[in-house]
C-alpha positions in Angstrom: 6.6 16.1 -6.3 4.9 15.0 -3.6 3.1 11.9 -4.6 0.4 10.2 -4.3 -0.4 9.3 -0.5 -2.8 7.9 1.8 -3.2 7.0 5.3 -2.4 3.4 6.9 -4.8 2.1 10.1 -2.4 4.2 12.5 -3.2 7.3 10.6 0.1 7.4 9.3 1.1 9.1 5.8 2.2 6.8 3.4 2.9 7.4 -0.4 1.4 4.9 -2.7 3.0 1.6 -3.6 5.9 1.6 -5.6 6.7 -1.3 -8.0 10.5 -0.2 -8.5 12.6 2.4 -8.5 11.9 6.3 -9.8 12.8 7.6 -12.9 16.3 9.4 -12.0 19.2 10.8 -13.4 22.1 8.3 -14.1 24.9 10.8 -13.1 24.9 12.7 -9.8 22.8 16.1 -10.4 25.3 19.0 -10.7 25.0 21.4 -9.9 23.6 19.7 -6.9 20.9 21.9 -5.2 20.3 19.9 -2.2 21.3 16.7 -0.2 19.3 14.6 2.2 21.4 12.8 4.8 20.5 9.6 7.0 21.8 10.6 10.4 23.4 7.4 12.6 25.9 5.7 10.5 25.8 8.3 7.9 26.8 11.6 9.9 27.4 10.4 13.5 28.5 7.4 14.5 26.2 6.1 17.5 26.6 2.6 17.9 27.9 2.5 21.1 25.4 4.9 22.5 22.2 2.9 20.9 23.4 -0.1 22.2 24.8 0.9 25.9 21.1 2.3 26.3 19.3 -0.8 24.9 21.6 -3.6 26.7 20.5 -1.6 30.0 16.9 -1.4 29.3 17.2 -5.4 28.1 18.9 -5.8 31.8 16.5 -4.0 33.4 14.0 -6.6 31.9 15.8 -9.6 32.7 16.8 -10.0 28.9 20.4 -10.8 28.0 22.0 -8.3 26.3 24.3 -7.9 23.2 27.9 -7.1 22.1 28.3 -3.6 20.5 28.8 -5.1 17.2 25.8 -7.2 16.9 23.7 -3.2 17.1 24.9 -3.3 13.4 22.1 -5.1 12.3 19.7 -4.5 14.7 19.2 -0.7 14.1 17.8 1.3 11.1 14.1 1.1 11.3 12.9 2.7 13.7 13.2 2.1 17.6 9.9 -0.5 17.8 12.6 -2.6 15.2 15.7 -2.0 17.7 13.9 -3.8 20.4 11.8 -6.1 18.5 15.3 -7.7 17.3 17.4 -7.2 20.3 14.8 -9.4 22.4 15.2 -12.9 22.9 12.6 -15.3 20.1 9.6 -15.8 22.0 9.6 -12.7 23.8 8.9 -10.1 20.8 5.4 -9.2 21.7 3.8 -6.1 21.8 3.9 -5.6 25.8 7.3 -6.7 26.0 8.8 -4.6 23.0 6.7 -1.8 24.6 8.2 -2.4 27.9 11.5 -2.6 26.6 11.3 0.5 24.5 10.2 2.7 27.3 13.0 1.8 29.6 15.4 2.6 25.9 13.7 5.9 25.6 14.4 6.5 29.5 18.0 5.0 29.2 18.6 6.6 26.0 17.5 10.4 26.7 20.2 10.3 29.3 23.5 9.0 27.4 22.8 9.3 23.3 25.4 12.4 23.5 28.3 10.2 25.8 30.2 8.5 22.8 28.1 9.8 19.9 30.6 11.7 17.4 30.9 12.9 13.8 32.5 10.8 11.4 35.8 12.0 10.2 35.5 14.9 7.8 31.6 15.3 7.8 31.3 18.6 9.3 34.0 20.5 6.8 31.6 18.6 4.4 28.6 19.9 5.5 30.2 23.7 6.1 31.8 23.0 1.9 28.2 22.1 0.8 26.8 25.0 2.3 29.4 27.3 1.1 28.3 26.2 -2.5 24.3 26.7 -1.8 23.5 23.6 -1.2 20.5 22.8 1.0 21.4 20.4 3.5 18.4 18.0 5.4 18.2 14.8 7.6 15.4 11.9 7.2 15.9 9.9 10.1 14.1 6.6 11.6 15.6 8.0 14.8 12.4 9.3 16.9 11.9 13.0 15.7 12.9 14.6 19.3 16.2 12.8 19.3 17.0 13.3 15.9 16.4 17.1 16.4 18.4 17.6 19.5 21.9 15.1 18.3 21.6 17.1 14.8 22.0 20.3 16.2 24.6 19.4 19.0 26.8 17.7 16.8 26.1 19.9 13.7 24.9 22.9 15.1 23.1 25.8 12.5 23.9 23.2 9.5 20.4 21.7 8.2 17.6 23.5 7.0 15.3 21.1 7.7 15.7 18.0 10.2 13.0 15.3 10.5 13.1 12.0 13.0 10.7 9.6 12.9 7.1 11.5 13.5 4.0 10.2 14.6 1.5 10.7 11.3 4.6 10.3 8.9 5.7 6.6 7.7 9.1 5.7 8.5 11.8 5.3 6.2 11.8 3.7 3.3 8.7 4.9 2.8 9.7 8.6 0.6 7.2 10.5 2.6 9.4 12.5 4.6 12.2 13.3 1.9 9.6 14.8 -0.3 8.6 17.2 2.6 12.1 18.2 3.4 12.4 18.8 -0.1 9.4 20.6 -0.3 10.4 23.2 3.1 14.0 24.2 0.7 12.0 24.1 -2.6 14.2 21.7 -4.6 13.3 19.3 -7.0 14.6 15.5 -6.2 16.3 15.6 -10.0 18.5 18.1 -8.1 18.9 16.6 -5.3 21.2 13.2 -3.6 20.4 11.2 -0.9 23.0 10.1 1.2 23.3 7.0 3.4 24.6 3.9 4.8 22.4 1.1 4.1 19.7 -0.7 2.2 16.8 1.2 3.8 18.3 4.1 2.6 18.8 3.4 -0.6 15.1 2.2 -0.6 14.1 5.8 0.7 16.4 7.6 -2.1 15.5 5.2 -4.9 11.3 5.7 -4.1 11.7 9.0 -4.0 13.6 9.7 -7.2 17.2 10.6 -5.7 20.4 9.7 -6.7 22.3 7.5 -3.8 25.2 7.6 -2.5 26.6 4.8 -0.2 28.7 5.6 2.9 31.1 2.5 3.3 32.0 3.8 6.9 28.6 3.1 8.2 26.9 0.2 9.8 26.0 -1.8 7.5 29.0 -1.6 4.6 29.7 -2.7 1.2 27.8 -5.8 0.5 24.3 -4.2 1.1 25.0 -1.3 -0.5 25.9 -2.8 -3.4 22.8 -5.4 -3.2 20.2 -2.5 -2.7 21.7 -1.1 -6.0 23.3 2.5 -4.1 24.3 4.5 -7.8 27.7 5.3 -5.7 29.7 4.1 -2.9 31.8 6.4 -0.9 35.1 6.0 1.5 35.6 9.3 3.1 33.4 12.1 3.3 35.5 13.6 0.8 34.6 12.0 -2.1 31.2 13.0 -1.6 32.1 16.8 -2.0 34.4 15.7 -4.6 31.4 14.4 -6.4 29.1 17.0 -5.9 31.1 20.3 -6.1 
């Protein structure tokens, strides 16, 4: 299940290249075993609490900052990404992103729980899935250490296993870290969905043999979804147990 995998120049685990898609089933697995969520825009929405922290660490710089709405498209790959596309062209190299990202981390660690909340429905979701034996997981590009903390303080005693983005581990939508949380609640990805709200993470389901579902209330909405080829798109967090139970 696990793929083949070797290590990048950073040392980082990556699974071998992938010239399309894997082999999955056409029709959600059911009974569904277990189901891998993306965390920001999937499960919480934390828009405003990403981009409060990075418009101060921008100011802090000197940088101009952004409205709330333009953090759409700047998150979902990773921190690094976050900055490297919130600072002004011309001033993406790697000591300023670096600087930039260490005044997030700083700015961050101190507000990412001040607006951050569940989307409507997801946690009578998560306790329905459970009910039925399903293992629930997060594969995040949200640095491990945050991930851990907002999954259990929104969604407290819900996932069996929760992974951020790790040093050693590729990021997302690299299938790396799905197959491990698979691996830690012994499921098989033909039994299995991933569950997210944009192209990367269809990517990350696709490469690693899950079926996809597309969360329309997320950041990056229907066009994308549909473009990165999700296998179903989902309006309330509803449908998803309706699909799977």
């Amino acid at each position: 299940m696990t793929g083949r995998r070797s290590q990048n120049r950073k040392g980082e685990i990556k699974t071998a290249a992938f010239s399309g898609p894997a082999e999955r089933l056409g029709e959600s697995p059911v009974p569904c075993r277990a189901a891998v969520f993306d965390l920001d825009g999937t499960l919480a929405d934390t828009l405003e609490d990403l981009a409060r922290s990075c418009n101060q660490a921008l100011a802090s710089a000197g940088f101009p900052v952004h409205p709330v709405e333009s953090y759409r498209r700047f998150v979902g790959d990773g921190v690094y990404k976050l900055v490297e596309r919130a600072l002004p062209s011309g001033h993406r190299g790697a000591e300023e992103c670096e600087a930039v990202k260490a005044a997030f981390d700083r700015y961050y660690a101190e507000g990412y729980l001040t607006s951050s909340r569940p989307y409507p429905g997801i946690p009578s979701l998560l306790d329905a899935l459970a009910e039925a034996g399903v293992r629930l997981c997060v594969v995040s590009n949200k640095p491990h250490p945050f991930a851990v903390r907002m999954a259990e303080a929104l969604f407290p005693g819900r996932f069996s296993v929760v992974f951020g983005n790790r040093p050693g581990v590729a990021k997302k939508p690299d299938p790396a870290a799905v197959w491990e949380a698979l691996e830690r609640v012994n499921v098989l990805p033909e039994q299995a969905v991933y569950i997210g709200d944009s192209d990367v993470d269809v990517l990350t389901g696709h490469r690693a043999g899950l079926w996809v579902i597309g969360c329309l209330w997320g950041f990056r909405g229907e066009e994308e979804l549909r473009a990165a080829g999700a296998d179903k798109l989902v309006q309330s967090a509803d449908e998803i147990r309706r699909l799977l139970l």
